[in-house]
ZADO-1210 file (C-alpha; in nm, 4 decimals, padded with zeros to 6 digits):
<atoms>
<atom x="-06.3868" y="-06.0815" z="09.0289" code="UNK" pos="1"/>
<atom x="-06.3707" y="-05.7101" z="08.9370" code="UNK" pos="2"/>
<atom x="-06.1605" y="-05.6668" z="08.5892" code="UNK" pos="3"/>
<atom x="-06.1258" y="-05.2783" z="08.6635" code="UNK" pos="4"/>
<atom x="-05.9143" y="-05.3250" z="08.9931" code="UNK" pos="5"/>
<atom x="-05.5387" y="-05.3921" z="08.8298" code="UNK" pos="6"/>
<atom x="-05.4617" y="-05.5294" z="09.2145" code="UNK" pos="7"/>
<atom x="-05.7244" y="-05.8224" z="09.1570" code="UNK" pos="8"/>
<atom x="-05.6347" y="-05.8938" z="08.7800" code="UNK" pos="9"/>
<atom x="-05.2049" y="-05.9437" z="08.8661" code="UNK" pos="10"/>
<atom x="-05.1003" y="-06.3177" z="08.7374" code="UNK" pos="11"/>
<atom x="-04.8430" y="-06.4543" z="08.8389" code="UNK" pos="12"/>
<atom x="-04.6091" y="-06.2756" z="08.5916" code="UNK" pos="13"/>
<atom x="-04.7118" y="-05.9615" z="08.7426" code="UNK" pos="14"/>
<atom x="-04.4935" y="-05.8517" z="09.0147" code="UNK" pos="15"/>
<atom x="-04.5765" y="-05.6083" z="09.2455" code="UNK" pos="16"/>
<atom x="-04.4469" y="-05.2773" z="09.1491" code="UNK" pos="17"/>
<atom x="-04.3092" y="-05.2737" z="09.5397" code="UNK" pos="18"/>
<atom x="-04.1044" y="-05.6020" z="09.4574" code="UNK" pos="19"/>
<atom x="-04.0046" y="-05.4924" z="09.0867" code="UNK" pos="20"/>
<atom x="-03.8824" y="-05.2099" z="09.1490" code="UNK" pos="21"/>
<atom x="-03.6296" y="-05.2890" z="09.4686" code="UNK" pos="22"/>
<atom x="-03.5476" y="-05.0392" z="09.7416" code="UNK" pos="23"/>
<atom x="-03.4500" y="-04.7795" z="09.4931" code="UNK" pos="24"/>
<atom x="-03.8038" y="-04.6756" z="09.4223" code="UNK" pos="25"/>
<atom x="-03.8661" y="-04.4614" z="09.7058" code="UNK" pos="26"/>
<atom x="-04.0057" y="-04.1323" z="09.8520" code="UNK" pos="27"/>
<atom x="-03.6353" y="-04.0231" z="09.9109" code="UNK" pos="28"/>
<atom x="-03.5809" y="-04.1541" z="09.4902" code="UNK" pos="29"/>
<atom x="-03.8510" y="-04.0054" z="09.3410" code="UNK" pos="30"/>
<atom x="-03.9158" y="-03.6443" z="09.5413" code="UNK" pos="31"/>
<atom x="-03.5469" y="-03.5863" z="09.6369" code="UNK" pos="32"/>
<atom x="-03.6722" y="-03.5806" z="09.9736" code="UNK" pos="33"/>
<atom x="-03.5278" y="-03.7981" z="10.2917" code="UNK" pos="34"/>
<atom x="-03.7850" y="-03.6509" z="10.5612" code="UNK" pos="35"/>
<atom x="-03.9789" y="-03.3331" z="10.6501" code="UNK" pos="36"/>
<atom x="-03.7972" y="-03.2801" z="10.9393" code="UNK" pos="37"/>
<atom x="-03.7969" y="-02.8843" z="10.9846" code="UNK" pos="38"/>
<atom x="-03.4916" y="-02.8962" z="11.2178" code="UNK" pos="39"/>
<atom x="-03.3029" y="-02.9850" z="10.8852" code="UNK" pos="40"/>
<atom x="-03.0666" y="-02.7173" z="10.7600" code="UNK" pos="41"/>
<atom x="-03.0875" y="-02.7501" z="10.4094" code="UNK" pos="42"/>
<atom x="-03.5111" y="-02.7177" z="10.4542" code="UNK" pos="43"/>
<atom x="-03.4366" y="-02.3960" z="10.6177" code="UNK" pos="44"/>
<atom x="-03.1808" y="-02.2573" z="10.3213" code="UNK" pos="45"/>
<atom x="-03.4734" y="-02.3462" z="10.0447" code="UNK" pos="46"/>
<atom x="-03.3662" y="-02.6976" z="09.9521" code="UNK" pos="47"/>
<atom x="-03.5295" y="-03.0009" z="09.9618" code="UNK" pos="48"/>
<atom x="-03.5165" y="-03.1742" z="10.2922" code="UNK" pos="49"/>
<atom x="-03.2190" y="-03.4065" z="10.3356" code="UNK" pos="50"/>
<atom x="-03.0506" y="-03.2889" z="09.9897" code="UNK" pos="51"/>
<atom x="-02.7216" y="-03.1265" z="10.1629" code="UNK" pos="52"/>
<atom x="-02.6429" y="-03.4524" z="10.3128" code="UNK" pos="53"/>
<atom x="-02.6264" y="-03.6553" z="10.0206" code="UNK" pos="54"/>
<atom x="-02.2855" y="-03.6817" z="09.8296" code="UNK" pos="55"/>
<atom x="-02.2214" y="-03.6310" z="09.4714" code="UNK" pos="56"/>
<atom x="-02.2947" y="-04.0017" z="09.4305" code="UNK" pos="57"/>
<atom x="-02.5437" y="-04.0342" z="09.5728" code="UNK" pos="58"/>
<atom x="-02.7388" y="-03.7360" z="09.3829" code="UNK" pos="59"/>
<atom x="-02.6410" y="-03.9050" z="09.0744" code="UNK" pos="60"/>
<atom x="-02.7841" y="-04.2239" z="09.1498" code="UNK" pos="61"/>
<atom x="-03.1247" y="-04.0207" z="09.2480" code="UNK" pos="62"/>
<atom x="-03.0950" y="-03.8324" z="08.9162" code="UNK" pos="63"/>
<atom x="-03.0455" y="-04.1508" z="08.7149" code="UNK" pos="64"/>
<atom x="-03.3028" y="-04.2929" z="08.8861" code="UNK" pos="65"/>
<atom x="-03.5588" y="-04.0495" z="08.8051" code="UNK" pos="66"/>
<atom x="-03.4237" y="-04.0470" z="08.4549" code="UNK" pos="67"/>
<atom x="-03.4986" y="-04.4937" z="08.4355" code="UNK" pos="68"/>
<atom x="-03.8521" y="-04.3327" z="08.5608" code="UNK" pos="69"/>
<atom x="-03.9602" y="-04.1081" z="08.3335" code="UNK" pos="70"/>
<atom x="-03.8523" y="-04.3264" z="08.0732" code="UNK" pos="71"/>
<atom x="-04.0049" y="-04.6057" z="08.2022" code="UNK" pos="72"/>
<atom x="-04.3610" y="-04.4478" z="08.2203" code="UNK" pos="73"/>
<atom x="-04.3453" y="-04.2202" z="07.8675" code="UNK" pos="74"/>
<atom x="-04.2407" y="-04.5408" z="07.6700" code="UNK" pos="75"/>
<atom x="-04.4983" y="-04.6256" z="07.4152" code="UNK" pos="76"/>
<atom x="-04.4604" y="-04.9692" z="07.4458" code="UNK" pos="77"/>
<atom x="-04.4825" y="-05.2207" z="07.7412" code="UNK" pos="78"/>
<atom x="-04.1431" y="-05.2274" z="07.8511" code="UNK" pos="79"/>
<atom x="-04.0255" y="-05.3021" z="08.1980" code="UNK" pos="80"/>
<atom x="-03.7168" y="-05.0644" z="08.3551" code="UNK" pos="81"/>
<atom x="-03.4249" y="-05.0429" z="08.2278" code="UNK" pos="82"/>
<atom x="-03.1302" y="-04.8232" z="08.1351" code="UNK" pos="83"/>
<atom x="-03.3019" y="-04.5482" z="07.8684" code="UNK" pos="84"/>
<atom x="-02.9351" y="-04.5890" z="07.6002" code="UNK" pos="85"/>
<atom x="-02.7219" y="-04.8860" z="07.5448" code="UNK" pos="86"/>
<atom x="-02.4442" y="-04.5709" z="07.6535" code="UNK" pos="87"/>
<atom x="-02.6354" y="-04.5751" z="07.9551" code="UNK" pos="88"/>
<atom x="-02.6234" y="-04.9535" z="08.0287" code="UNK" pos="89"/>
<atom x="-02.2553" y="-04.9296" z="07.9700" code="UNK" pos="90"/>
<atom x="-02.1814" y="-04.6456" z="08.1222" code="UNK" pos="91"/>
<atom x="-02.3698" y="-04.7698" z="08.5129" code="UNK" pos="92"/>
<atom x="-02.2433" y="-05.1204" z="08.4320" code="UNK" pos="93"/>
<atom x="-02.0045" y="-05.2750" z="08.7236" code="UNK" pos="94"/>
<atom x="-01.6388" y="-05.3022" z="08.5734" code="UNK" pos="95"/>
<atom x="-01.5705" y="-05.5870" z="08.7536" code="UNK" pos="96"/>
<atom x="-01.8328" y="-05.7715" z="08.7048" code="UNK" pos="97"/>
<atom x="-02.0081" y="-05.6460" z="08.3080" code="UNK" pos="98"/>
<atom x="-02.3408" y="-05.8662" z="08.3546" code="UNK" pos="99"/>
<atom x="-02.3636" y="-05.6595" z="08.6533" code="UNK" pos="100"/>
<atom x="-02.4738" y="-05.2756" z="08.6307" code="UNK" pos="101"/>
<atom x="-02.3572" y="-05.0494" z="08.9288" code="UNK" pos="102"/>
<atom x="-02.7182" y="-05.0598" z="09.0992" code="UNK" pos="103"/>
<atom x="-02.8949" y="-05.2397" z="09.3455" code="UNK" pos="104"/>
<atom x="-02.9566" y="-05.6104" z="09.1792" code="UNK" pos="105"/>
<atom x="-03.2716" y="-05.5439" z="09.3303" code="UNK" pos="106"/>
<atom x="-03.3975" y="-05.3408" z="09.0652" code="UNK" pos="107"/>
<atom x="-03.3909" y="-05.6464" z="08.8029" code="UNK" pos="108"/>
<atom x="-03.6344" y="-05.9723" z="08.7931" code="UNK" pos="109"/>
<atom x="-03.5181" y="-06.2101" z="08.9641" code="UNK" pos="110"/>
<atom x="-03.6776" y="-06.4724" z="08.6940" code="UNK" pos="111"/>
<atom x="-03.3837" y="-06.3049" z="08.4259" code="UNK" pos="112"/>
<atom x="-03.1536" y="-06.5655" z="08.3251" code="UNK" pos="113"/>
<atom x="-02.7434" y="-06.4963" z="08.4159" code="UNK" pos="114"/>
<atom x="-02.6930" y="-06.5472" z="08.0557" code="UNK" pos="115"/>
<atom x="-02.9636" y="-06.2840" z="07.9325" code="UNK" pos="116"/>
<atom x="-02.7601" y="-06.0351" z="08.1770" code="UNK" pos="117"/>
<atom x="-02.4271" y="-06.1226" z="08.0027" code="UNK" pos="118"/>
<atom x="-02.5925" y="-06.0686" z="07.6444" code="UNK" pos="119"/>
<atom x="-02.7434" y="-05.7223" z="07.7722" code="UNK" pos="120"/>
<atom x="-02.3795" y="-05.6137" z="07.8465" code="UNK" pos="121"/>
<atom x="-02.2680" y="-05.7368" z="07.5303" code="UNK" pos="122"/>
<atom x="-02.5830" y="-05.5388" z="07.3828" code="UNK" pos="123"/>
<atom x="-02.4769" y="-05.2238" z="07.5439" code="UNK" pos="124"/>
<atom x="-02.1205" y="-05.2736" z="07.4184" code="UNK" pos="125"/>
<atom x="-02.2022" y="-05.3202" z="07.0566" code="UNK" pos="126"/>
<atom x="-02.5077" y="-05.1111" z="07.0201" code="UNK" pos="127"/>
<atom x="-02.3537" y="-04.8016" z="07.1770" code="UNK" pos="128"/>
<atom x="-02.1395" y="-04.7627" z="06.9198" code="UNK" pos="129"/>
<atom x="-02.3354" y="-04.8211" z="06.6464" code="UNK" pos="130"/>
<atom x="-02.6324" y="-04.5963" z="06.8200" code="UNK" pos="131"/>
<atom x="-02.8881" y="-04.8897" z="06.8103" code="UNK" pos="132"/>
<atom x="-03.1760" y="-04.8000" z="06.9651" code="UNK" pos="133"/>
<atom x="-03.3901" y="-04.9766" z="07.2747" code="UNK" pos="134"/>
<atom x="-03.6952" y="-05.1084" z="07.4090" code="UNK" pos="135"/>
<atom x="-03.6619" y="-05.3548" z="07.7092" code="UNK" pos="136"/>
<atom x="-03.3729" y="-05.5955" z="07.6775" code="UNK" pos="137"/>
<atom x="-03.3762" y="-05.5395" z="07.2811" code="UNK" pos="138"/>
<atom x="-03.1776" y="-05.3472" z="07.0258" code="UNK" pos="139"/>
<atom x="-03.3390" y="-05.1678" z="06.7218" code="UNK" pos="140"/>
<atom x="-03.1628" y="-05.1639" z="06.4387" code="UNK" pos="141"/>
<atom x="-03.4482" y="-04.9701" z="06.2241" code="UNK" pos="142"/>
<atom x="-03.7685" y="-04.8143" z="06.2935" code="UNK" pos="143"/>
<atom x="-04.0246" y="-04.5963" z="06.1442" code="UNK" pos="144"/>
<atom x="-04.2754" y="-04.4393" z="06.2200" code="UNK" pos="145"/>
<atom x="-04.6947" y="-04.5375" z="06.2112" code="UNK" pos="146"/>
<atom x="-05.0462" y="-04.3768" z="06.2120" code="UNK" pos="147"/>
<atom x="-05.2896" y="-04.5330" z="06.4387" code="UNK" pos="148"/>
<atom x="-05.6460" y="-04.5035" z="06.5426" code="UNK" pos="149"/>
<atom x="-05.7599" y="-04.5434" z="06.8791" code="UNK" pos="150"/>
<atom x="-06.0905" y="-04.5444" z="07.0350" code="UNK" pos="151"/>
<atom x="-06.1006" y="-04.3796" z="07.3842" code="UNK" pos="152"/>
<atom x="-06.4026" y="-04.3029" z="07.5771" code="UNK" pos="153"/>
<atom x="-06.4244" y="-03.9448" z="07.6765" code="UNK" pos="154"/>
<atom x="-06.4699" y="-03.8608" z="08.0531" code="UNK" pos="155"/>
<atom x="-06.7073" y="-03.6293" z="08.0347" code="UNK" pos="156"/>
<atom x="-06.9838" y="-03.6960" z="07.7677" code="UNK" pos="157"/>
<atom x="-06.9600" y="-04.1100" z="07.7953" code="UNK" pos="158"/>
<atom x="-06.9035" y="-04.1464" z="07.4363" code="UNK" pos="159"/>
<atom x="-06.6448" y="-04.3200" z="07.2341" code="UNK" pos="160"/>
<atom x="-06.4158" y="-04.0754" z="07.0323" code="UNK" pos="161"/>
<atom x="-06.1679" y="-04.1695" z="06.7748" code="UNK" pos="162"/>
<atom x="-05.7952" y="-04.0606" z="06.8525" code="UNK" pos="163"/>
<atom x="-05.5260" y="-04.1004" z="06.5833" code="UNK" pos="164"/>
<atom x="-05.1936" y="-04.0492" z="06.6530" code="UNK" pos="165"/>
<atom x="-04.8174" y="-04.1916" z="06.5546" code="UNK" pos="166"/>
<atom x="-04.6164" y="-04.3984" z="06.6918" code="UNK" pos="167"/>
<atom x="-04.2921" y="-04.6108" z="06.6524" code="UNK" pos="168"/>
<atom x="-04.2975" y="-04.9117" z="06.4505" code="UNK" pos="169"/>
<atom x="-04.0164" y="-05.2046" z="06.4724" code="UNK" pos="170"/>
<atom x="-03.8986" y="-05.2926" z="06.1450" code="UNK" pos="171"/>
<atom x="-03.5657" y="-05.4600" z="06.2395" code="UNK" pos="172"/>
<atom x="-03.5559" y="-05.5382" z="06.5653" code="UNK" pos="173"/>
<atom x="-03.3127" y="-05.8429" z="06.7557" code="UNK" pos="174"/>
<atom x="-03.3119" y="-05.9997" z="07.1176" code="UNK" pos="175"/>
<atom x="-03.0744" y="-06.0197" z="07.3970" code="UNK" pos="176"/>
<atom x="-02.9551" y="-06.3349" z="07.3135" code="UNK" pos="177"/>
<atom x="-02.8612" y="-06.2148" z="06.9676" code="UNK" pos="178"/>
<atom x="-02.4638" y="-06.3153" z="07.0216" code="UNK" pos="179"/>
<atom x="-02.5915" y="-06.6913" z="07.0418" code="UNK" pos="180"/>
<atom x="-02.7989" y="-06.6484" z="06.7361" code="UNK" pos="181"/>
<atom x="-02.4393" y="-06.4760" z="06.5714" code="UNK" pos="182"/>
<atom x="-02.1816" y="-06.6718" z="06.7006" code="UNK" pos="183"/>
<atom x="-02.3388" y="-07.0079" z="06.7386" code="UNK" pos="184"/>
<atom x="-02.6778" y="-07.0597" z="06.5327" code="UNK" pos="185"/>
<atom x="-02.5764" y="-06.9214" z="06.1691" code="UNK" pos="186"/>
<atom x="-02.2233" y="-07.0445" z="06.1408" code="UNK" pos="187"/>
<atom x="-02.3449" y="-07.4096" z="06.2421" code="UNK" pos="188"/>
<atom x="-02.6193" y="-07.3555" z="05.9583" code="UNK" pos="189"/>
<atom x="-02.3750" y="-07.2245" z="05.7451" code="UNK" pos="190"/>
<atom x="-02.0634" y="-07.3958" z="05.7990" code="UNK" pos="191"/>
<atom x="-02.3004" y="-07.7876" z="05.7757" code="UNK" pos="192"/>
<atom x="-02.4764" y="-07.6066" z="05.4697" code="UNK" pos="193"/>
<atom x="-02.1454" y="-07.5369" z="05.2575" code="UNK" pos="194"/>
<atom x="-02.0034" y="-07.8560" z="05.3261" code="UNK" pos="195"/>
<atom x="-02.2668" y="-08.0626" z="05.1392" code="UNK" pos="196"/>
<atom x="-02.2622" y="-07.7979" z="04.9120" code="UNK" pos="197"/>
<atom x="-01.8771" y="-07.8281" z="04.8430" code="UNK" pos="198"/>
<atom x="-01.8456" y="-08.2147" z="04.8776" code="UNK" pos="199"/>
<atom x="-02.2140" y="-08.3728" z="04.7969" code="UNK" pos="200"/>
<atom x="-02.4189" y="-08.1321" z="04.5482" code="UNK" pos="201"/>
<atom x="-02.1690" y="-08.1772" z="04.2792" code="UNK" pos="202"/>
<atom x="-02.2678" y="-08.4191" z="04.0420" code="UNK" pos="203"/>
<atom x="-02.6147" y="-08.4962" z="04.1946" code="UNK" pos="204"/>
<atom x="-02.9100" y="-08.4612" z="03.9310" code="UNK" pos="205"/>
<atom x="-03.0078" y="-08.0878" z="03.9020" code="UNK" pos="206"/>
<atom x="-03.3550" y="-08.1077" z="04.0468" code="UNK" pos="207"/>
<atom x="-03.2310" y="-08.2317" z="04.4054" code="UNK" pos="208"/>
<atom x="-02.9808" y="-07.9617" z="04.4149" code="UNK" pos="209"/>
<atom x="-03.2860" y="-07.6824" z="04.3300" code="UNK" pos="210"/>
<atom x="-03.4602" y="-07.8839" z="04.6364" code="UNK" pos="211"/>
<atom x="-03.1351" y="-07.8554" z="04.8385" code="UNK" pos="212"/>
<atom x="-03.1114" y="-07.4929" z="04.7768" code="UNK" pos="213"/>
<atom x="-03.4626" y="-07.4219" z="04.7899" code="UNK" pos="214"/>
<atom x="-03.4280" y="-07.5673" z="05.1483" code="UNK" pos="215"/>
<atom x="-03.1472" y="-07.4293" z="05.2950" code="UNK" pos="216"/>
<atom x="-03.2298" y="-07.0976" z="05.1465" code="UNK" pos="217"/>
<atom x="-03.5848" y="-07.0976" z="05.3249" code="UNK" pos="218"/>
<atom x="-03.4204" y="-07.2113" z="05.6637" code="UNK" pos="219"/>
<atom x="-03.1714" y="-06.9161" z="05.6665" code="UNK" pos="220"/>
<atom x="-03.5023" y="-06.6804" z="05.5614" code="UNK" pos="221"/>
<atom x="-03.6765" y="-06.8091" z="05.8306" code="UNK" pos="222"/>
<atom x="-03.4559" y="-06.7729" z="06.0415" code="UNK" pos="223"/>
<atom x="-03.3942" y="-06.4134" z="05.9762" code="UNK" pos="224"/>
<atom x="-03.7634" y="-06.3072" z="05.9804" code="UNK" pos="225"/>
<atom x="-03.7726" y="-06.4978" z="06.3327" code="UNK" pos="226"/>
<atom x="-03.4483" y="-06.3111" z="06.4871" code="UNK" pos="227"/>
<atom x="-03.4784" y="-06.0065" z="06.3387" code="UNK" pos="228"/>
<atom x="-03.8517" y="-05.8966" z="06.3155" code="UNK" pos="229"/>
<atom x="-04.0674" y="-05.7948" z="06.5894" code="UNK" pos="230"/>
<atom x="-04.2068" y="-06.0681" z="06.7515" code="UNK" pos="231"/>
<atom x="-04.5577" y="-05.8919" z="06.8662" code="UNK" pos="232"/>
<atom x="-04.4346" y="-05.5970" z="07.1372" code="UNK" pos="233"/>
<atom x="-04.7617" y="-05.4484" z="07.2428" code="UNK" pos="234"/>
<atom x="-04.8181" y="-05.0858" z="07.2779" code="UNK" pos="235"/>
<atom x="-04.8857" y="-04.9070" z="07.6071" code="UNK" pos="236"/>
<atom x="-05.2039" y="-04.8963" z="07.7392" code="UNK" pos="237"/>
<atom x="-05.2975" y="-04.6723" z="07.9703" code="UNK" pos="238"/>
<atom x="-05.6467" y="-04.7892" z="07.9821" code="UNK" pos="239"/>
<atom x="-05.8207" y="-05.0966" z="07.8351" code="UNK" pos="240"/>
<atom x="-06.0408" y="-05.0845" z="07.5266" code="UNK" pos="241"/>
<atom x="-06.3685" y="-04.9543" z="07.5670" code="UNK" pos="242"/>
<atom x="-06.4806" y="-05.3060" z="07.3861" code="UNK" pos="243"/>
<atom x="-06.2271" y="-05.5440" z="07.5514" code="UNK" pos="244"/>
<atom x="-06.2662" y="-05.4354" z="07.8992" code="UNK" pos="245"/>
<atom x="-06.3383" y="-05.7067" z="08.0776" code="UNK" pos="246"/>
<atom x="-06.0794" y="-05.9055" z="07.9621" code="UNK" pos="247"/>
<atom x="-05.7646" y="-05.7133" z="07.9784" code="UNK" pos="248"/>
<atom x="-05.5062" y="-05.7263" z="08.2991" code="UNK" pos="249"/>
<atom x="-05.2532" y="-05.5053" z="08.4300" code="UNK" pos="250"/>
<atom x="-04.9510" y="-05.5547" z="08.4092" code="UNK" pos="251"/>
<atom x="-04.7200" y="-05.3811" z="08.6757" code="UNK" pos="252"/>
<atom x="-04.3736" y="-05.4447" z="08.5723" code="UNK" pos="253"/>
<atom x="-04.4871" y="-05.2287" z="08.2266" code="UNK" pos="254"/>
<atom x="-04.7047" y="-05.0069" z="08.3754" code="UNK" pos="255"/>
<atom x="-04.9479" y="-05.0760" z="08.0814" code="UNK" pos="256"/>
<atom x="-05.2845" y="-05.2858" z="08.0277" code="UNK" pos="257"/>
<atom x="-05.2593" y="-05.6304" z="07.8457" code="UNK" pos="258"/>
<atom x="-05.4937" y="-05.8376" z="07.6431" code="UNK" pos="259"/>
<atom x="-05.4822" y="-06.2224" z="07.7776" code="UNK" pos="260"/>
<atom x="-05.2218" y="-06.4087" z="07.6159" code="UNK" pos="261"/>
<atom x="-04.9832" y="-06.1407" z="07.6557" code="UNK" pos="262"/>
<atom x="-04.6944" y="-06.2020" z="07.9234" code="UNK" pos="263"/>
<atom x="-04.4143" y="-06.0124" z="08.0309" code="UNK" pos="264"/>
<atom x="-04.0796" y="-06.1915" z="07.9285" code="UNK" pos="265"/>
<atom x="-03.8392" y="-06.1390" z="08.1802" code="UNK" pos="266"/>
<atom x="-03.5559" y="-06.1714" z="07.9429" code="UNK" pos="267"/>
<atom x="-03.6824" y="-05.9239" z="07.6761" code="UNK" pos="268"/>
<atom x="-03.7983" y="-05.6994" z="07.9132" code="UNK" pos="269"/>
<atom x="-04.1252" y="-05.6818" z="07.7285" code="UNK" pos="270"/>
<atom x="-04.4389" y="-05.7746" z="07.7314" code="UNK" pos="271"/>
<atom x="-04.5050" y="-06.0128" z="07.3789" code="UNK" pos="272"/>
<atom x="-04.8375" y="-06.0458" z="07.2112" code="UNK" pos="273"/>
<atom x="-04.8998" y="-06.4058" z="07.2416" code="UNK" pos="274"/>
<atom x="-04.6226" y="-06.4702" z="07.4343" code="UNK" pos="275"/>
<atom x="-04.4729" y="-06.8388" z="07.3622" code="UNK" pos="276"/>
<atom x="-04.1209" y="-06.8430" z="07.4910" code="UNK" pos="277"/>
<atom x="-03.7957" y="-06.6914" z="07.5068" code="UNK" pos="278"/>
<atom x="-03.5319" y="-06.8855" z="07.2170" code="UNK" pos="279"/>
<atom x="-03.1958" y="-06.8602" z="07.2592" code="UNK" pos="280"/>
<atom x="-03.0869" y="-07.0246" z="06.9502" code="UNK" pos="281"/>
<atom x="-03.3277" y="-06.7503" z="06.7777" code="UNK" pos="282"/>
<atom x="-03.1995" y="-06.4879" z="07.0105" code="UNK" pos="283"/>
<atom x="-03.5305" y="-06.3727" z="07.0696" code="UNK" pos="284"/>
<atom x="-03.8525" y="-06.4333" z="07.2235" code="UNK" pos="285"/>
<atom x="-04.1415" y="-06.5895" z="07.0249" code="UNK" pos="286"/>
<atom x="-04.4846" y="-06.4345" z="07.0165" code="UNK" pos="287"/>
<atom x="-04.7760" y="-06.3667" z="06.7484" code="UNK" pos="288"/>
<atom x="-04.5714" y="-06.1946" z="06.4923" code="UNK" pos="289"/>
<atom x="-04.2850" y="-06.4317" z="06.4526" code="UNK" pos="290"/>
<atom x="-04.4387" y="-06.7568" z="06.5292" code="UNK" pos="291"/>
<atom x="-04.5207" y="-06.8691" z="06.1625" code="UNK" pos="292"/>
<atom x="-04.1749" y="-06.7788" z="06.0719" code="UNK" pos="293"/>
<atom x="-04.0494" y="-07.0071" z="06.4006" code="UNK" pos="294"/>
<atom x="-04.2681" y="-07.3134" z="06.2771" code="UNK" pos="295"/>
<atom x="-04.1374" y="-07.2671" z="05.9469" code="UNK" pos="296"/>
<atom x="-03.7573" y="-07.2431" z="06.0968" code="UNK" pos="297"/>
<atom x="-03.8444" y="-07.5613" z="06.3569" code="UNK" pos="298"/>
<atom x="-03.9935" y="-07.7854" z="06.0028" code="UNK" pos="299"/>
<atom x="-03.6702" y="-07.6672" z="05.8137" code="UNK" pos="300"/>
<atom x="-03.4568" y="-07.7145" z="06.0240" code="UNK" pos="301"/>
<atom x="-03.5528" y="-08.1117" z="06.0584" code="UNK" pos="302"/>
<atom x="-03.6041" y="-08.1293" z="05.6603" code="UNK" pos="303"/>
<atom x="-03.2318" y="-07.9443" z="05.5822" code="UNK" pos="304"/>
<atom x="-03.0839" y="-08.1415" z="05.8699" code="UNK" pos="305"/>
<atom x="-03.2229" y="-08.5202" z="05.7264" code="UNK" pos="306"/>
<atom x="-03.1378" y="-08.4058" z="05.3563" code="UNK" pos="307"/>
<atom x="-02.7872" y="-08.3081" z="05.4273" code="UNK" pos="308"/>
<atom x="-02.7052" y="-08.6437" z="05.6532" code="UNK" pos="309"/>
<atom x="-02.8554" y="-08.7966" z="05.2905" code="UNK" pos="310"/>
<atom x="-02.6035" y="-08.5795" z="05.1248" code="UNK" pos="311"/>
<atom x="-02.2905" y="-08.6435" z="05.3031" code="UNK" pos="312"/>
<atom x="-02.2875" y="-09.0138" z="05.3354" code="UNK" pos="313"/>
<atom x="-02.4467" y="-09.0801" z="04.9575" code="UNK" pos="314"/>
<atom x="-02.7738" y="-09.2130" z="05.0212" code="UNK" pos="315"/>
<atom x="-02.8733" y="-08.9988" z="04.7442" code="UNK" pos="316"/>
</atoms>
């Protein structure tokens, strides 16, 4: 089993770039170029083979293309392809169809949920005019900016050298399932919350209502720091560390290198450190960053849920 050749290390989250990409990635896509056919006109005139024929349209769609492209590979995180804006994602969507963009359906997983498509158009809705930015299937709602040190091996001499550079970091960051976490998850915490708080807390001995608060206050917390924090998006890697060679994969649908443990989630568009699952009720997907803050959520949610029932029908 040879770690260095990405073909041999694919799981079975890693899709062939072939498959990932759809029929759009082509020769014709990327070089502007249909055939080398000399008896073509527009080859004779100085343009690239194949170019004349091609309506405005269709030279849009190439340009886009190679726009998704670059993007795609100069990312410094492990993000699968997508639109480059949330303008962009609106602006190539299908008006007849939103969850739809105006491209071959190809070009998306075919693991991504109908429901993580409608979010994404929702996504590209709000966040365009708000000027959110994006990574994957997720909107960022503030970032900064972070020194790192990297240890690369230099080609010619053998020997490890030290590389420090900045990139982005994801302070407030949601996922594309961020309308269920709005519309359905906080206003049932909420709405169950103020109701014992309006018709059972009254009256009740002043230490359970610090516990009550104390509880319900921690389950909203938690539930923030889950939603809106970065749940462990791993930088690009264009080459495994020198010291954790042999265990790191390639992942194709990022066009990065990934420690084991790390998946691509289809939904996100991302690939998650520690990659756990995608929750809707969270609106994001649950890796190594956010999972203490999901445990805590999951252990509140129970505790705040059995107190309240306690509340509301005076068995306290």
């Amino acid at each position: 089993d040879d770690d260095s050749d990405p073909s041999k290390n694919m799981n079975k989250e890693d899709i062939p770039l072939s498959e990932s990409l759809g029929p759009l990635v082509t020769s014709a896509t990327l070089d502007g170029a249909d055939s080398d056919d000399d008896s073509d006109p527009s080859h004779k005139n100085g343009e690239p083979p194949g170019r004349s024929t091609l309506s405005i349209e269709q030279r849009y769609q190439q340009e886009r293309q190679a726009s998704r492209m670059k993007h795609w590979r100069e990312n410094t995180h492990c993000a699968g392809l997508v639109e480059p804006t949330w303008q962009d994602e609106l602006d190539n969507s299908n008006p007849c169809c939103g969850c739809c963009p105006n491209v071959d359906l190809d070009s998306r997983s075919d693991e991504m949920e109908a429901g993580a498509c409608g979010c994404v158009y929702i996504s590209a809705c709000v966040c365009s005019k708000f000027g959110a930015g994006r990574v994957g299937n997720m909107a960022i709602l503030k970032q900064s900016q972070e020194w790192v040190e990297e240890i690369q091996e230099d080609e010619e001499t053998g020997e490890d050298t030290k590389r420090r550079f900045t990139r982005p970091r994801y302070d407030w960051i949601v996922g594309p399932f961020w309308p269920m976490l709005v519309c359905v998850t906080y206003p049932l915490i909420i709405g169950v919350s103020f109701w014992t708080l309006v018709t059972s807390i009254p009256g009740k001995n002043i230490f359970l209502q610090l516990f009550w608060a104390v509880c319900t206050g921690g389950l909203l917390l938690s539930l923030t720091l889950v939603s809106c924090r970065d749940p462990g998006i791993l930088p690009k890697y264009s080459r495994p560390p020198p010291q954790d060679e042999g265990s790191w994969r390639w992942n194709d649908q990022a066009q990065s290198y990934r420690p084991r443990g790390a998946m691509f989630d289809t939904d996100c568009a991302v690939v998650v450190d520690e990659f756990d699952h995608t929750c809707p009720w969270t609106g994001t997907a649950i890796g190594r960053k956010n999972m203490p803050a999901f445990q805590s959520f999951v252990g509140l949610v129970f505790l705040c849920l059995i107190f309240d029932i306690l509340l509301l029908t005076d068995a306290l």
